[in-house]
N, C-alpha and C positions, 0 to 999 in steps of 0.2 A: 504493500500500500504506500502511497505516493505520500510524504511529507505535506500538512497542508499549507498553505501561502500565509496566513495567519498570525501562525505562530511568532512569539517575541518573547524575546530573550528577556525583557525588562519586566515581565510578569511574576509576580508571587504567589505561592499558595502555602496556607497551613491547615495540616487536616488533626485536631484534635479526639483520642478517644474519652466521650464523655457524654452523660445525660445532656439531653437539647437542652433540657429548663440550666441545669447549670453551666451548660458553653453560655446561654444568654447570657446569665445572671455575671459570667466573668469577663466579660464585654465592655467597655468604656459608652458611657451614653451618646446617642451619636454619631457611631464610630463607624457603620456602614453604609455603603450608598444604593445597594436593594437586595431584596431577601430573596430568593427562588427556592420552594423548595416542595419535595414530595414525604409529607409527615406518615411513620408505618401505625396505620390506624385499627385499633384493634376491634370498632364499631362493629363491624359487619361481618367480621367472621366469630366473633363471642354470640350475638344476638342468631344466626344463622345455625351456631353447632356443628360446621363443619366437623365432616370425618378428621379422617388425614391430611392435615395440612402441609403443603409442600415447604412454605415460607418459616415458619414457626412449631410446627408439630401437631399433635391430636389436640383438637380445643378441647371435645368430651372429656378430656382428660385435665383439664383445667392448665393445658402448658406446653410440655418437655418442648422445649424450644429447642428449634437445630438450627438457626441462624442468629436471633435477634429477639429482645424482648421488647413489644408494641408498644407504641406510645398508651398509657391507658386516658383515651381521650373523651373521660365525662365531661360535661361541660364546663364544669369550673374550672378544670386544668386546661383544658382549652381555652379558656376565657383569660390565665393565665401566660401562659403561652403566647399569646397574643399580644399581652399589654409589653412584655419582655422584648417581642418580636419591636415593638413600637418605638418602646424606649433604647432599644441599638441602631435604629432608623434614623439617618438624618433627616430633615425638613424636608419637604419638597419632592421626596423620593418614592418608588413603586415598590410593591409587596407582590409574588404570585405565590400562590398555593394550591398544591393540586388536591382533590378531591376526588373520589369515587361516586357512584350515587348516594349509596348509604350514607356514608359520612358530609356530601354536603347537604342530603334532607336534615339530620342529626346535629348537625353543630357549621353548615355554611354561615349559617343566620348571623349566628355569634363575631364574626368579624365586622358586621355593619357598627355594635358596640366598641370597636375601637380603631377600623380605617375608613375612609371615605372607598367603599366597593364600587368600580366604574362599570366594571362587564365580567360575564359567565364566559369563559373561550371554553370551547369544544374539543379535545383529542380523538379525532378521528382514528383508531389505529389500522384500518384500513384489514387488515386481517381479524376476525372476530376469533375471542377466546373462548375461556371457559363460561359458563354461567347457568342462573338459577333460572327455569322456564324462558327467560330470552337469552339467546347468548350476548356476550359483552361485545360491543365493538368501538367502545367510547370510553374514555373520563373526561374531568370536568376540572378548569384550572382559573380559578377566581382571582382577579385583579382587581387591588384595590391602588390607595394613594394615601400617604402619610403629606397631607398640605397638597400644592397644587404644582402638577409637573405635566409640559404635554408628553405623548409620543414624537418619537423620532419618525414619525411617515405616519400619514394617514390612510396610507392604501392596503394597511392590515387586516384579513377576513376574522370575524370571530372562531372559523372552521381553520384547524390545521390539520393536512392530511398525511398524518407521518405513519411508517410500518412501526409495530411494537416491536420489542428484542424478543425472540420466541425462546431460544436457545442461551443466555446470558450467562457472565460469570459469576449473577448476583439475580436470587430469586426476583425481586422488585426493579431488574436494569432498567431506567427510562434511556429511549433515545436522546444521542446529544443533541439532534435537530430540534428538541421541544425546547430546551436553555438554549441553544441559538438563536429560538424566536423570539424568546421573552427577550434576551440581552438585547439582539437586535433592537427592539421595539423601546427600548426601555435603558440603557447604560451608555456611556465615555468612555474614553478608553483612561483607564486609570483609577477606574470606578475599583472598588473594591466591593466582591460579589459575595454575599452568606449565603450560607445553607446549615442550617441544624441538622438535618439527616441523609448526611452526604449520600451513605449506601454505597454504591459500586464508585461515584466519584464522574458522573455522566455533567453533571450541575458545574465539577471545575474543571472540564474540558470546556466546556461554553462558555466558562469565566478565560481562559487564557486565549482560545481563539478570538475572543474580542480586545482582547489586547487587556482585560480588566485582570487587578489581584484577587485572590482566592481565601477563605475564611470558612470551616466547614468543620463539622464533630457529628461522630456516631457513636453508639453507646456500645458496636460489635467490633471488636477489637479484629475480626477478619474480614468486616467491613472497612478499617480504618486502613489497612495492610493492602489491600484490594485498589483503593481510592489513592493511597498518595504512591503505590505503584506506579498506576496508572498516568495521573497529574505527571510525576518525578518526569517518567517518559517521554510520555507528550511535548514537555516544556525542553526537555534535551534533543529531541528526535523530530517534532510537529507528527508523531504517529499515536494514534490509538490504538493499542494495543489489546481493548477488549471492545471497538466495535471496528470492526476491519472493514467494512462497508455503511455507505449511505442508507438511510432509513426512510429517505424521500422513494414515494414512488417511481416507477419510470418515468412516466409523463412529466412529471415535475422537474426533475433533474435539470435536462437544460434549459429551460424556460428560465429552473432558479438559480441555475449560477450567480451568488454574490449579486442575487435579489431577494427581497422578502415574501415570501408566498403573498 
């Protein structure tokens, strides 16, 4: 795979292993210039009673975790979460958060109580998964705004139509082209990009190919192993080493050459 054009030497990243609420809580107020991130929510597979879990293990069974222990996201830790997420936010700045269904009928709401929410984007993942009576073939990635910032281009669709990672080195890999679109639409170059639940470390390939520094903690230490591999590489090589191909469909490809869907 081809080095991308991208890449810059003058980017930084730190990937911390640690509870998201306590990376927040040890964060200088202020200190970041937008959050991206895909929180591991334990909503919808505790209420559902999933068998076998691939991500976490048998809920029935109240646990045995084999990767990662879920964020337990009642609503007041959520609600906390949030105000944390706020208070590392500089002024003027964007917040994305992705969501499932479950979890944003469950606790979406709860951000309107602490960012100004502009729009619902859509992850089309263009291959449908698993699921319960319908199969998945979406989530849901809520934008809000801490004070008042435009977009970088207006020609942004709510729909982004990117492939899921089917096969990933991390049960939960999101594609990098979903942190592409957000940074796109949303950062400087010099920005410095958070993430509380790094997971595979997708969020700061999308922070260095925009030229932004990197800020990110997960509380799975083979999570953490995973991610600043990966970052390390990237940032020495301009390769990604655990998505070796584009997740843009065909049709898209050349149309988005170093365009925004």
């Amino acid at each position: 795979m081809r080095p991308t054009k991208k890449v810059t030497k003058a980017s930084r990243f730190e990937i911390l292993q640690k509870d998201c609420l306590e990376f927040l809580k040890s964060l200088p107020e202020e200190s970041v210039d937008i959050i991206v991130t895909d929180p591991a929510y334990s909503g919808m597979n505790n209420k559902m009673n999933f068998g076998n879990g691939r991500i976490v293990g048998e809920y029935k069974k109240g646990g045995n975790e084999k990767w990662f222990p879920e964020f337990k996201d009642e609503p007041e830790t959520f609600l906390y979460f949030l105000k944390l997420c706020h208070r590392v936010l500089k002024n003027n700045r964007h917040l994305y958060i992705m969501f499932d269904s479950f979890s944003l009928l469950s606790l979406g709401h709860i951000v309107r109580d602490v960012f100004d929410v502009k729009n619902l984007l859509v992850w089309d993942k263009v291959n449908f998964g698993m699921g319960h009576y319908f199969r998945r073939r979406h989530e849901f990635i809520l934008f809000a705004t801490k004070g008042y910032r435009k977009l970088n281009s207006k020609s942004i669709p709510d729909v982004w139509r990117i492939k899921r990672i089917p096969r990933g080195i991390y049960p939960t890999q999101k594609p990098v082209e979903l942190f592409d679109m957000m940074l796109k639409a949303s950062s400087s170059p010099g920005f410095l990009v958070c993430d509380p639940f790094v997971g595979s470390g997708s969020s700061s390939i999308g922070a260095l190919k925009a030229s932004c520094d990197f800020i990110g903690a997960d509380i799975s230490l083979k999570a953490c192993r995973i991610a600043k591999k990966r970052a390390d590489c990237f940032l020495k090589t301009g390769i990604d080493i655990y998505q070796k191909r584009s997740a843009l469909p065909e049709d898209l490809k050349k149309s988005l050459q170093n365009k925004l869907l």
